[in-house]
N, C-alpha and C positions, 0 to 999 in steps of 0.2 A: 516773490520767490516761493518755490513749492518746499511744502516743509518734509517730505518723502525724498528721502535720500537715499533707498533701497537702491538706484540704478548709477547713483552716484559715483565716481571714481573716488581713490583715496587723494589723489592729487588735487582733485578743485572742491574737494570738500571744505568748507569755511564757516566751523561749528560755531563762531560768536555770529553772524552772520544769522543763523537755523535758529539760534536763539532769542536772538531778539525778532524774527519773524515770527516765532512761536511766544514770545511773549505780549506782543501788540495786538495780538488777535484778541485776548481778555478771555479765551473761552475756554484755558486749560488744556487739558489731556483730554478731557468730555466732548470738546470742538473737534479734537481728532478721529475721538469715535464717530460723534454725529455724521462729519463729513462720511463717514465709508469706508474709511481705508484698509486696508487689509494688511498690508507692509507697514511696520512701523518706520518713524522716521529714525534716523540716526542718531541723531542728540540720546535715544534713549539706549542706547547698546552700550550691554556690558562689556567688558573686556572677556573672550576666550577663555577663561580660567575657572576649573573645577568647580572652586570656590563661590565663586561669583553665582553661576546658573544654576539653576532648578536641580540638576541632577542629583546635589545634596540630598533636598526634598524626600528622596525615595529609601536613602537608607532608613531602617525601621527601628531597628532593635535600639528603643532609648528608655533612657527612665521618663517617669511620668511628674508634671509639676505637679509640688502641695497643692491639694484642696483644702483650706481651713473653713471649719461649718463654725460663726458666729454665733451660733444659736444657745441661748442661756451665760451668755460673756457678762451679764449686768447683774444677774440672779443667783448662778450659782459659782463660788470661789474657786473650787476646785477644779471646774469645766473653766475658767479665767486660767488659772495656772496652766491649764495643759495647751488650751490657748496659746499664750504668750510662749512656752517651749516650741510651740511649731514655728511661729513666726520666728523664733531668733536662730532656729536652726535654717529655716526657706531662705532668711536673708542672709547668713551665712557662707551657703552654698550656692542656692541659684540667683539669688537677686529678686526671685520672681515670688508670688504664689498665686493662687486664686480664693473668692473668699465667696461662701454662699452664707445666704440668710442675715444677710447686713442691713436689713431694714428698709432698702430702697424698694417700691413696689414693683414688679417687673412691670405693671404697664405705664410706668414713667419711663423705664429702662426703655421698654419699644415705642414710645414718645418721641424719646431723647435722641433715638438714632433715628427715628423719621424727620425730627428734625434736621436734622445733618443732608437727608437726602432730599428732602423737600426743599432747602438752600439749593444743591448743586442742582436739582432738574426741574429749578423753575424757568419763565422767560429767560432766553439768554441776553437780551439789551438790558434786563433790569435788573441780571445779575451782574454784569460787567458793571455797572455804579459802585461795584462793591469792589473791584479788582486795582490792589492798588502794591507798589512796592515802598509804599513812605512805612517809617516806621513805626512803630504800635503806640507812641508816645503821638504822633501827629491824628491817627487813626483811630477811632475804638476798636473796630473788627478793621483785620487783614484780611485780605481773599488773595490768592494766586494761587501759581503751580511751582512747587519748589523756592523756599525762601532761599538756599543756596546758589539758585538757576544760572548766575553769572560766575560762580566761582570753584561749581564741583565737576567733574572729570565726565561723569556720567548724569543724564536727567532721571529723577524717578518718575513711576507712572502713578503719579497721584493729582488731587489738586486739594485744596486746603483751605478753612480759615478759622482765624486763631482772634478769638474775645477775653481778654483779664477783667477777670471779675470783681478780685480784690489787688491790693487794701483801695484805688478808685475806682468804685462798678459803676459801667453805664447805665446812662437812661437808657427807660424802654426804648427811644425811639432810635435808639443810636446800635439798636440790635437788628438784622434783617427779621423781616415780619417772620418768612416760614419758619422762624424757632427761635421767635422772641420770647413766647411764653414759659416753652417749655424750658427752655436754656434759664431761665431767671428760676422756675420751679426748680430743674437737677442742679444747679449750682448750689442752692441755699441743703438742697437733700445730700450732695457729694462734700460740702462743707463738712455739716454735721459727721456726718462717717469719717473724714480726713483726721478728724480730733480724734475720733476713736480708735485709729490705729496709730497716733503719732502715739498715744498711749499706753498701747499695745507694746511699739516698739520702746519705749521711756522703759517700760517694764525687762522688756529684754533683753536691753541695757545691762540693767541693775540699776537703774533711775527711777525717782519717781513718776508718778505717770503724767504729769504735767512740766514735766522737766525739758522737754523738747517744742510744746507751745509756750513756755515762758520764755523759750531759746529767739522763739520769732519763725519756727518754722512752717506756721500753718497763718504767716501773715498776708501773705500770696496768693490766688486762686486766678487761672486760665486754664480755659476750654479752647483743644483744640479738634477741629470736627477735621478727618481723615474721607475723600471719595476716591476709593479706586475703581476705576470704568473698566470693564473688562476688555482683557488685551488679548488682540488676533495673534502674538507672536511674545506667551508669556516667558520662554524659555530665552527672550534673549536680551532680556530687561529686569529689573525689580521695582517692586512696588517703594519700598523704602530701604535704604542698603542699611549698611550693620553701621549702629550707634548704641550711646548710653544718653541717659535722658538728664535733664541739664536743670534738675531741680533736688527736691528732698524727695519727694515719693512723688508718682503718677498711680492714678486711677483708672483704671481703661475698662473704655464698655464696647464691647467686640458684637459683629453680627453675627451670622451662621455660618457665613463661606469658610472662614479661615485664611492662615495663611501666616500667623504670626509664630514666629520661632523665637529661640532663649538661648544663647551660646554656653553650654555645661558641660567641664568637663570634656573640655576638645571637640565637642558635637555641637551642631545645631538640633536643636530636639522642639518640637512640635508644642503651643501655646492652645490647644485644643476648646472649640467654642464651647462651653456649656451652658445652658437655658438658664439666664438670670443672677449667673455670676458676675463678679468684676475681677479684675487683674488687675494685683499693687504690687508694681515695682521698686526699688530703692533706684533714686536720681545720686549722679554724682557728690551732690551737698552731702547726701546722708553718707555718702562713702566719706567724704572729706572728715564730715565731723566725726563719727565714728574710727578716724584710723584706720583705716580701712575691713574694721569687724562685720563690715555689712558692703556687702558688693554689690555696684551698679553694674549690671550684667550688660553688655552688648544683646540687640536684638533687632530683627530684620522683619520685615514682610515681602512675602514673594508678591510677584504679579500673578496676573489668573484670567482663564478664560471665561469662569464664572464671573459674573458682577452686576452691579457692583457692587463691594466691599465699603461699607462704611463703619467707623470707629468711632467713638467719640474719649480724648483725652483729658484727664481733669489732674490739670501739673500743680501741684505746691509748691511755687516759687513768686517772687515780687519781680524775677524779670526783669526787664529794664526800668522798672520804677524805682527812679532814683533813691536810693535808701546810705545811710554812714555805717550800717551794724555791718561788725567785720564777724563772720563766720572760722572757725577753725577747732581743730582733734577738742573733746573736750576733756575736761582737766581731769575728771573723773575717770576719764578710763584709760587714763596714761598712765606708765609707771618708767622705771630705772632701763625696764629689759624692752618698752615699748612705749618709748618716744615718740611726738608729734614728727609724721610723715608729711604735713603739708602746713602750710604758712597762711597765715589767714587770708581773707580775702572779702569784699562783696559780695554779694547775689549783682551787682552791675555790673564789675568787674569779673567776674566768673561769665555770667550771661553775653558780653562786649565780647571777649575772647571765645565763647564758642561759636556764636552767630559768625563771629569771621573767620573761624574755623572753617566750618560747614560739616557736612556728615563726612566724613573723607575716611573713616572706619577707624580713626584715633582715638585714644581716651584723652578728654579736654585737662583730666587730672592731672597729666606728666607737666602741663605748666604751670601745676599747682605745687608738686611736691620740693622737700627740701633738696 
């Protein structure tokens, strides 16, 4: 079956059909490039709507996300205080910031995403070995395109794969080689920083600073490596549609192209690359446990003619590894006027229910709260 459905009628179109022909090929969104196409196929079209397509993209006039500069946080008290005030206002409002001078060396950083890219554009026979839809509990690395692929409305133009590093990290050899190394190097480098802001935010709380690693939040660690291949017909697809992220915090190492936006304040506003930053988000958990004082913002990536776009994700969550510690608002920051809004839960049970969710542009939260 040809996976180009540009000539297709709406009548004999049979998108499970386009799906599963696009998913036995093993070769992703990257196989569709290769081949030459120039029409995307139809699995990947958005629905018609403002919202949905690029056109957002070009309104200008937004405000700019926090940059918080880490530089002197261990040294000097006062640059800590003023610190921790940015962060609890960033999480507050956008969900998002950015952070420079966090100790990771930027030629790890351009490593870490060569790794990413060195995966997607090796041999394609000896990357397919690695394509698989069993779950992460059978698998150590996942590879495919879309972990939703059979259950969301629309395909994104990506393809993916996702290694948990903690609380069970694989053998070296259970890593693909093009970013075995480096992936075991920024895991143990993005760990150490993950503690430094879980304490950041402990602080911003009004917790102590180790009050949210005693909690078990930084018990968790996976990497997920993002390729988007550039697309002949960006404006009628997305790269990743609009979600919240399904942990405590994520760490994101973005390349140059861009394309990553933050939903603020009624807008989509622009995630802007800057040379040797990271981007920490708050994941749903931390909205959960916070009550909602700190917001997992929805965020999207467009598609693009440039490419590719590679990312790399560094999630704090234990994920499907089966864990009993029930998460929920913490007691501290409750009071008479501001009661627990959500009922506790797993990191399994939280993870179960959004995997089968899928990105569908809901918050996983509503079947959290009271």
């Amino acid at each position: 079956m040809s996976l180009n459905t540009s000539t297709s009628s709406h009548l004999n179109y049979d998108r499970k059909a386009e799906l599963i022909a696009f998913d036995q090929t093993k070769t992703g969104v990257k196989g569709l490039v290769d081949a030459g196409i120039t029409t995307i196929p139809r699995i990947f079209h958005l629905p018609l709507t403002p919202e949905n397509l690029n056109s957002d993209q070009t309104s200008g006039l937004k405000p700019s996300l926090p940059t918080i500069d880490l530089e002197g946080i261990n040294d000097d008290p006062i640059k800590r205080k003023e610190i921790i005030e940015k962060v609890k206002d960033a999480l507050e409002t956008w969900g998002f910031f950015q952070m420079i001078n966090h100790g990771i060396p930027n030629s790890i950083l351009k490593d870490a995403l060569n790794g990413v890219m060195r995966f997607n554009e090796q041999d394609t026979e000896v990357k397919k070995q690695w394509y698989t839809r069993e779950k992460v509990e059978k698998r150590k690395v996942v590879y495919n395109s879309n972990f939703d692929l059979y259950t969301e409305p629309v395909t994104n133009w990506r393809d993916s794969f996702f290694c948990p590093m903690l609380p069970n990290p694989p053998q070296p050899h259970e890593i693909p080689e093009p970013c075995r190394d480096i992936w075991l190097e920024y895991s143990s480098r993005v760990l150490k920083l993950g503690h430094c802001v879980f304490e950041l935010i402990s602080e911003a709380l009004g917790l102590k600073p180790n009050h949210l690693f005693e909690m078990g939040c930084a018990e968790g660690l996976a990497l997920l490596g993002h390729y988007y291949p550039s697309c002949p017909q960006p404006e009628l697809t997305i790269g990743t549609r609009d979600h919240a992220d399904n942990d405590f915090i994520t760490i994101l190492l973005q390349d140059h192209i861009g394309g990553l936006q933050v939903f603020y304040q009624n807008h989509w506003t622009d995630v802007p690359p800057i040379p040797g930053a990271l981007v920490v988000n708050a994941g749903d958990l931390l909205q959960l446990i916070t009550n909602d004082k700190f917001v997992s913002a929805q965020h999207k990536v467009f598609a693009n003619k440039m490419g590719p776009r590679v990312s790399l994700a560094a999630f704090f969550s234990t994920g499907l590894y089966p864990t009993s510690k029930v998460f929920k608002p913490i007691t501290e920051l409750l009071t008479e006027d501001n009661p627990a809004k959500y009922r506790g839960t797993t990191v399994y049970e939280y993870e179960t229910y959004y995997k089968r969710k899928g990105l569908d542009g809901t918050s996983a939260l509503l079947h959290f709260k009271f």
